[in-house]
C-alpha positions as CSV (number, residue, x, y, z in Angstrom):
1,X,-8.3,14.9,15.2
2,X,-11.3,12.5,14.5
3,X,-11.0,8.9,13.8
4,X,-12.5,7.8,10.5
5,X,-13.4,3.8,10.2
6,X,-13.2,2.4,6.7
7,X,-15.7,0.5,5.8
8,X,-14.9,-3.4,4.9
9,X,-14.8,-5.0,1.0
10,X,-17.1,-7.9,0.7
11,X,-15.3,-10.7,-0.1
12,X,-17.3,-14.3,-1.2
13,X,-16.5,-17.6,1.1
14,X,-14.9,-20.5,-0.7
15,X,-16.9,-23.6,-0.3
16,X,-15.9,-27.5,-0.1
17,X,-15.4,-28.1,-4.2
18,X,-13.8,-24.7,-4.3
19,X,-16.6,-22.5,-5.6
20,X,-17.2,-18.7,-4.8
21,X,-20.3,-18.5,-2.8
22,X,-22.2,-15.5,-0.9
23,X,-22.1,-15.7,3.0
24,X,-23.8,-12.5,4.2
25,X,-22.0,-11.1,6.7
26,X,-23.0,-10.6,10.3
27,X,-24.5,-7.0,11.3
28,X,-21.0,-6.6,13.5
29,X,-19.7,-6.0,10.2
30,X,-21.7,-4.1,8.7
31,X,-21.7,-1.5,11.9
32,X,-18.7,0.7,9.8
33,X,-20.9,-0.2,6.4
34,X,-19.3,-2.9,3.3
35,X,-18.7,-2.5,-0.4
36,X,-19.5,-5.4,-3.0
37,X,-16.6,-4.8,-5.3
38,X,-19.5,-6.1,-8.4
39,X,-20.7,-2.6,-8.1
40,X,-17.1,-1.0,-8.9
41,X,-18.6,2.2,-6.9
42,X,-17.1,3.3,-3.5
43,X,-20.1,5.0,-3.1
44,X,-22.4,2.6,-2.7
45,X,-21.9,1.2,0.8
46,X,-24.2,-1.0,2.4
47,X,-25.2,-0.6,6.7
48,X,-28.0,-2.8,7.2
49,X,-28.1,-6.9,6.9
50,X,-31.1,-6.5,5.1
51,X,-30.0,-4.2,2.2
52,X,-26.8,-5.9,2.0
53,X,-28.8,-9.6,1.9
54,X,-31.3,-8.1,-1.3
55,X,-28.2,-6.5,-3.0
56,X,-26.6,-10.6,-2.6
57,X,-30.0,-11.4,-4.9
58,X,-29.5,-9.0,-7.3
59,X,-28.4,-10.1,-11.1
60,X,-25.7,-8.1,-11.0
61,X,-24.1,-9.8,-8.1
62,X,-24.7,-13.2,-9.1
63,X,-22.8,-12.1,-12.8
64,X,-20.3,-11.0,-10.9
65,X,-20.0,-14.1,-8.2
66,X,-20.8,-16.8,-11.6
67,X,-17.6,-14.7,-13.6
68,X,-15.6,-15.1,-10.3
69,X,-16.4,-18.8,-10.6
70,X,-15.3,-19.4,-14.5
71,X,-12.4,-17.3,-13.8
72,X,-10.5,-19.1,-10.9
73,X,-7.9,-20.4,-12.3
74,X,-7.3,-17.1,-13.8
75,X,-7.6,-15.5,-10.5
76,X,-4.9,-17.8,-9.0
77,X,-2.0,-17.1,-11.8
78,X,-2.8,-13.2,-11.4
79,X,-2.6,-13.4,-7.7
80,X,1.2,-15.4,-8.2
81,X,2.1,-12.8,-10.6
82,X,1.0,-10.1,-8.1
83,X,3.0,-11.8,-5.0
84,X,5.8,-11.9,-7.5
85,X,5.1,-8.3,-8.3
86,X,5.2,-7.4,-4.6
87,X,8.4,-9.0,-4.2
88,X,10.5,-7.3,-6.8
89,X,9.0,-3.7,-5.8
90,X,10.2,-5.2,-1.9
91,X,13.1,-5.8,-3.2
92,X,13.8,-3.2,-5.2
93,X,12.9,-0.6,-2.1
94,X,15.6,-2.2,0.3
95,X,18.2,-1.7,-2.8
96,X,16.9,2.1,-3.1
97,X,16.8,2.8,0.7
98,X,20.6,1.4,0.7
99,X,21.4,3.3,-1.8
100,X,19.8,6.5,0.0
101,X,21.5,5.8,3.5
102,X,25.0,5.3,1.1
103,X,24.5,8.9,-0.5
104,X,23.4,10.2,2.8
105,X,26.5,9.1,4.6
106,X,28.5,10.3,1.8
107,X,27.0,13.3,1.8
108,X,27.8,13.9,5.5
109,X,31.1,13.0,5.4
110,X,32.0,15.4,2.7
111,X,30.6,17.7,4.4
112,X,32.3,17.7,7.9
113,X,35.6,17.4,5.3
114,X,34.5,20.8,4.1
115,X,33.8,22.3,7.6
116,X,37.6,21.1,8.5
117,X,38.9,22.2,5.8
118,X,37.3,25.6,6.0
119,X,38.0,25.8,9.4
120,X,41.9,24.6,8.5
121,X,42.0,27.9,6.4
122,X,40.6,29.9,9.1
123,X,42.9,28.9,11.6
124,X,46.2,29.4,9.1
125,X,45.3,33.0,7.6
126,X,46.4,35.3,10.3
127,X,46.3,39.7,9.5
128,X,48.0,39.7,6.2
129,X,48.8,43.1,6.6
130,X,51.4,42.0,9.4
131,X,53.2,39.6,6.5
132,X,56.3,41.0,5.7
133,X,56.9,41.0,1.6
């Protein structure tokens, strides 16, 4: 089995006032290659500093570092709505998976009644052609 490295999402430094602002990031890594998520293609993966540094340059990237910059505020409700988000689903699995082991302890202890009371049978039917009528 080969190991496969994912390759890093770009992701803007925050400076002093707050502002999203492009830090290119060191060739260490870049040695698994990085996506700018401005592109919205996972194909497009960047490997050297240099490509990575003119791509940083490019208006496309500096639309999609300006939006990131009008849309802050925006940015922080979604990310309470999503850690809200994240908490009902967590909160909702550890109801489901109690509800799993219940069923699955229920459904083991009907069955070991059934095996006893099959077995219960077994034992009590002798030859019947022994029985007197």
């Amino acid at each position: 089995m080969e190991l496969v490295l994912q390759p890093d999402t770009y992701i803007p430094n925050v400076d002093n006032e707050g502002n999203y602002v492009d830090t290119p990031p060191s060739s260490i890594h870049l040695s698994k290659g990085i996506y700018c998520p401005c592109t919205n293609k996972k194909d497009k993966m960047f490997t050297s500093t240099t490509k990575f540094g003119a791509h940083l340059k490019t208006k496309m990237h500096q639309r999609w570092l300006q939006t990131l910059n009008y849309n802050k505020s925006n940015y922080y409700r979604e990310n309470i709505e999503l850690r809200e988000l994240v908490d009902n689903q967590r909160r909702i699995l550890a109801q489901t998976e109690q509800e799993l082991q219940n069923r699955s302890n229920t459904i083991s202890y009907l069955t070991q009644q059934l095996m006893n009371h099959n077995q219960d049978k077994k034992d009590t039917v002798g030859n019947l052609l022994d029985m007197d009528v």
